[in-house]
TORKOLVO-778121 format. One record per residue (C-alpha): x negated, y negated, z. Coordinates in steps of 0.2 Angstrom, whole numbers, plus 5000, padded with zeros to 4 digits. Layout:
<pts>
XYZ ...
</pts>
This chain:
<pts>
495149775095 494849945105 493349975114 492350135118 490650195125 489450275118 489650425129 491350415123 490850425106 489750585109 491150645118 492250625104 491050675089 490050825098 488550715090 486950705098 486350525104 484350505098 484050325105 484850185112 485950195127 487450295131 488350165143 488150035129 490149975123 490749985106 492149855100 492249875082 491849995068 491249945049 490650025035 490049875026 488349835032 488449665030 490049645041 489349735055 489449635070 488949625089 489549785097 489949865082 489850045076 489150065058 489850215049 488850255032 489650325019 488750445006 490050374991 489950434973 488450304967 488050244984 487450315002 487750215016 486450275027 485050165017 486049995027 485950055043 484349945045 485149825038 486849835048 485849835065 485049675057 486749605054 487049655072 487949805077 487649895092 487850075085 487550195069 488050365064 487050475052 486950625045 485350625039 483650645047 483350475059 481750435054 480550385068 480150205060 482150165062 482050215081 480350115083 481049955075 482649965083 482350045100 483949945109 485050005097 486050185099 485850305087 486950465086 486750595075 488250685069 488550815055 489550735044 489850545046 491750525039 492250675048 491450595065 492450435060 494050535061 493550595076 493250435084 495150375076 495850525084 495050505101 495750325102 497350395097 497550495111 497250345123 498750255114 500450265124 501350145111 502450225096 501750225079 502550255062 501650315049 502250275031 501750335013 502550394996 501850364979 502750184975 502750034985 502250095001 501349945006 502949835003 503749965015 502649935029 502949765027 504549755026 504749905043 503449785054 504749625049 506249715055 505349775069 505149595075 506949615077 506649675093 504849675098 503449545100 502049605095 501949715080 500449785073 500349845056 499049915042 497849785034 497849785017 497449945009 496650035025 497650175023 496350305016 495350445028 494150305031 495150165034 496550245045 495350285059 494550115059 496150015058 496950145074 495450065082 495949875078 497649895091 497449785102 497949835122 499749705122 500149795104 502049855106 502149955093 501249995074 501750035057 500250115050 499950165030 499650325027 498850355006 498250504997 497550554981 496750724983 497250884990 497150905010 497050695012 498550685019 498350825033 496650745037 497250565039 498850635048 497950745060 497150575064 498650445065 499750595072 501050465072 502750475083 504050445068 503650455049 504450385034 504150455015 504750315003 504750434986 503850524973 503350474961 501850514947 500550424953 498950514956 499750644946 498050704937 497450744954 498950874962 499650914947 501550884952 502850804956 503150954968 501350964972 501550784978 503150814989 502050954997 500650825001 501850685006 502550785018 501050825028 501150665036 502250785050 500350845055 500150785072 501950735076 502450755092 504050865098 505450775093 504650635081 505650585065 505450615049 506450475037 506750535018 507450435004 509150555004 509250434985 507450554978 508150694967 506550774975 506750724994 508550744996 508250914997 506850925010 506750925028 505750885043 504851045052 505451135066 505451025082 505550865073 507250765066 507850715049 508650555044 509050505027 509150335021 509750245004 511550214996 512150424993 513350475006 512250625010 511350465022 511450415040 510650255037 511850195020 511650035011 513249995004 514249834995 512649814984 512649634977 511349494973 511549284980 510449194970 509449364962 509049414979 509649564982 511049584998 511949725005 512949805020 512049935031 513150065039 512050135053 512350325061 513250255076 514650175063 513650015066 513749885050 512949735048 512549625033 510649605025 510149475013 508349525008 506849395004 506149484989 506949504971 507049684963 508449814967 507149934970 506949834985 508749874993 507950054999 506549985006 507749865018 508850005022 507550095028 506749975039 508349945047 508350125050 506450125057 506849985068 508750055074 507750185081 506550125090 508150015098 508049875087 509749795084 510449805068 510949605065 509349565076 508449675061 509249605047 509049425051 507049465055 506949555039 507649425027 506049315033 504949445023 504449355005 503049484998 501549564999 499749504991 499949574972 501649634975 502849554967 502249384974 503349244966 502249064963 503248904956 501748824951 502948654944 502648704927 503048894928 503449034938 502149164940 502649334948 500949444953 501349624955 499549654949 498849754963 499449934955 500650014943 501650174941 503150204926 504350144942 503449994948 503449944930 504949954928 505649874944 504149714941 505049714922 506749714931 506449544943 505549464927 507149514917 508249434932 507349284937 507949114930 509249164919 508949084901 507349034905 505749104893 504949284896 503249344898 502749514902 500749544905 500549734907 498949844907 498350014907 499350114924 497850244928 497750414937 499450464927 498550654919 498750724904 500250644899 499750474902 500150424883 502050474886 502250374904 501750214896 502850234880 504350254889 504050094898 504050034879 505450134877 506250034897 505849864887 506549904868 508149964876 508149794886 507449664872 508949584867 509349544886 507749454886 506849584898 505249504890 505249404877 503349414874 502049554878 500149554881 499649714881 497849744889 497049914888 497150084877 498250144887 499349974886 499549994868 500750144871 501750034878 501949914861 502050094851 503750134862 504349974861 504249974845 505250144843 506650074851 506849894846 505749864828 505949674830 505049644843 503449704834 503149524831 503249484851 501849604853 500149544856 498849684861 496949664871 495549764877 494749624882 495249524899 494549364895 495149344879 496849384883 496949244896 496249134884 497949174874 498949184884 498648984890 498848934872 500649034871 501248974887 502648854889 503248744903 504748844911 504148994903 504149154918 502549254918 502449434926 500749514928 500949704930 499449854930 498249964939 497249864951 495449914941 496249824926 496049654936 497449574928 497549504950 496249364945 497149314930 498749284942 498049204956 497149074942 498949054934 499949014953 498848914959 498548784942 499948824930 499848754915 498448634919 497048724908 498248764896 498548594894 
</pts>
């Protein structure tokens, strides 16, 4: 965890310190109120429904040493909290990035941001694994920090003996990314694709590229951008002047190349051919071919920051998933594959593609809800997933579908289209509950579940119920 003054705070911010002290030391910040701890920074956040600067009473009760408002400090919140520092800023989330920027600049290790609009997280995983190839300590992203909010805090979580850090970079608005980029200003910067997602909000695919691609902001002089050379879209881009372009994946216009593309045992293995004619074998610990560009780039990520190839290879295969990422469970009774934490058309279709592959011959189950923030031609995306699984049916890509949302039902409408006799298989819900319910009464033992939809749909509860029990309250 970092630590700063307050003085360091004002110094960062420009804000204006209306009580407490100046010398007092900062070593955490929140924006929860209720995990506000000693020595902690409170940041309220004026949200759509709620504003954040109502807690700050009772963030100083949970203990924090700090607050930042942008309101009007009323005088009873000074009197009934002399001790602690209040600092008066303009606009609190902007003061945040501030703070995040100013810690920055006292970093000296190298940080690599990554985003892109699929699997991104599984990415930074997989790029911190590789990295341990070669260093010690690795820090990377917690969970879904990656936002204008939680990029500055989680900067401020490196600790001093860190060696190096992957850190996430998301967006879903226009300018997000140059905010939260002007912040990281990250040394090296990998774009994984692009995609749909978030569509409704930029508008384009092209729109989105543009977006992606301000992750560059803050780079330093000879930084390094890494594209997917296999992205009809980024194959054709390039970093900005003063900083260097390497392409990965498995087209020859790539200095980082993953070649000899096989499976052992449905993981997925490959040969990396590295820029310095370098090769080394890689056996990854995740199922899904979509996976293959992820590896090949972390070997890349962590060839350049002098990580041998073998050593990242054999520190990459201990990589076995993300929390709601394609997580695999043998509970004894079945097998349960989470990947409920989001959806997009291609994540869909890759969660479809390791349910298809898993455990050859054994039963198919394929629980998929709405995929949100796809625009107006939402409908469209989600039948042609339908269409993905008819053209698949009679390979058993799933033999049964629960279907859970409006937006889901599109997806029984295009399988339909393509294969007609697997209307039958079709089983379709707008109510969560009610589909677990039958879901357990259709279960068999053997059968392979996948769980697969935006993160809102909460089809993530259902999964983790399912891992951890199996078949017990079906029984």
């Amino acid at each position: 965890m970092g630590k700063l003054t307050v003085s360091e705070i004002l110094e960062a911010t420009g804000g204006v310190l209306v009580s407490g002290k100046a010398e007092a030391e900062i070593t955490g910040i929140e924006t929860d109120s209720r995990k506000a701890g000693e020595e902690s920074l409170f940041v309220p956040v004026i949200g759509e429904r709620v504003d954040g600067h109502r807690f700050i009473p009772q963030a100083f009760k949970a203990g924090a040493a700090a607050a930042l408002s942008s309101e009007e400090i009323a005088p009873d919140l000074i009197k009934e909290h002399p001790e602690k520092s209040l600092i008066q800023v303009e606009d609190t989330v902007q003061a945040l990035q501030a703070i995040g920027a100013y810690y920055r600049s006292r970093l000296s290790i190298p940080v690599i941001g990554v985003t892109g609009s699929v699997g991104k997280t599984t990415a930074r995983e997989m790029i911190a694994c590789a990295l341990t190839g070669g260093f010690e300590k690795v820090f990377k992203t917690a969970g879904n920090h990656n936002s204008q909010v939680g990029v500055p805090i989680t900067l401020f979580e490196i600790q001093p003996d860190d060696e190096i850090a992957v850190l996430e970079l998301g967006m879903s608005e226009p300018g997000e990314m140059e905010r939260i980029a002007s912040t990281a200003r990250v040394d090296m910067a990998a774009v994984t694709n692009i995609g749909i997602a978030h569509i409704g909000q930029l508008g384009s695919q092209e729109n989105i590229c543009r977006e992606k691609l301000k992750i560059q902001e803050g780079m330093r002089e000879g930084g390094i951008l890494f594209l997917n050379g296999d992205d009809p879209i980024l194959k054709n881009q390039k970093a900005r002047e003063g900083l260097k372009t390497i392409y990965f994946g498995t087209g020859e216009n790539c200095q980082y190349r993953a070649v000899d593309i096989g499976a052992e045992e449905g993981f997925p293995v490959f040969t990396a051919h590295c820029p310095d004619g370098a090769k080394t074998q890689v056996r990854l610990g995740v199922l899904g071919s979509h996976n293959i560009l992820n590896g090949i780039l972390s070997i890349a990520v962590a060839c350049e920051n002098g990580v041998k190839p073998a050593d990242a290879a054999k520190a990459l295969q201990s990589f076995a998933g993300y929390k709601g990422r394609q997580q695999i469970f043998e509970t004894g009774t079945i097998t349960v594959i989470d990947d409920s934490y989001n959806a997009s058309p291609v994540s869909m279709k890759g969660g479809l593609e390791v349910l298809m592959k898993i455990h050859p011959g054994k039963r198919k189950i394929a629980v998929l809800a709405d995929m949100k923030e796809l625009g107006e031609k939402e409908a469209l995306y989600h039948r042609e997933v339908g269409t993905y699984i008819g053209e698949h049916f009679s390979h058993h890509m799933a033999d049964q579908l629960f279907l859970l949302g409006e937006l889901a039902e599109e997806i029984g409408n295009g399988v339909i289209a393509t294969a007609p006799e697997a209307e039958t298989a079709i089983h379709l819900f707008q109510d969560k509950e009610e589909l677990e319910t039958e879901l357990k009464k259709s279960l068999q033992p053997q059968d392979c579940v996948l769980f697969k939809g935006s993160n809102c749909m909460g089809l993530g509860d259902i999964a983790s119920r399912f891992a951890a029990e199996g078949l017990k309250k079906a029984e």
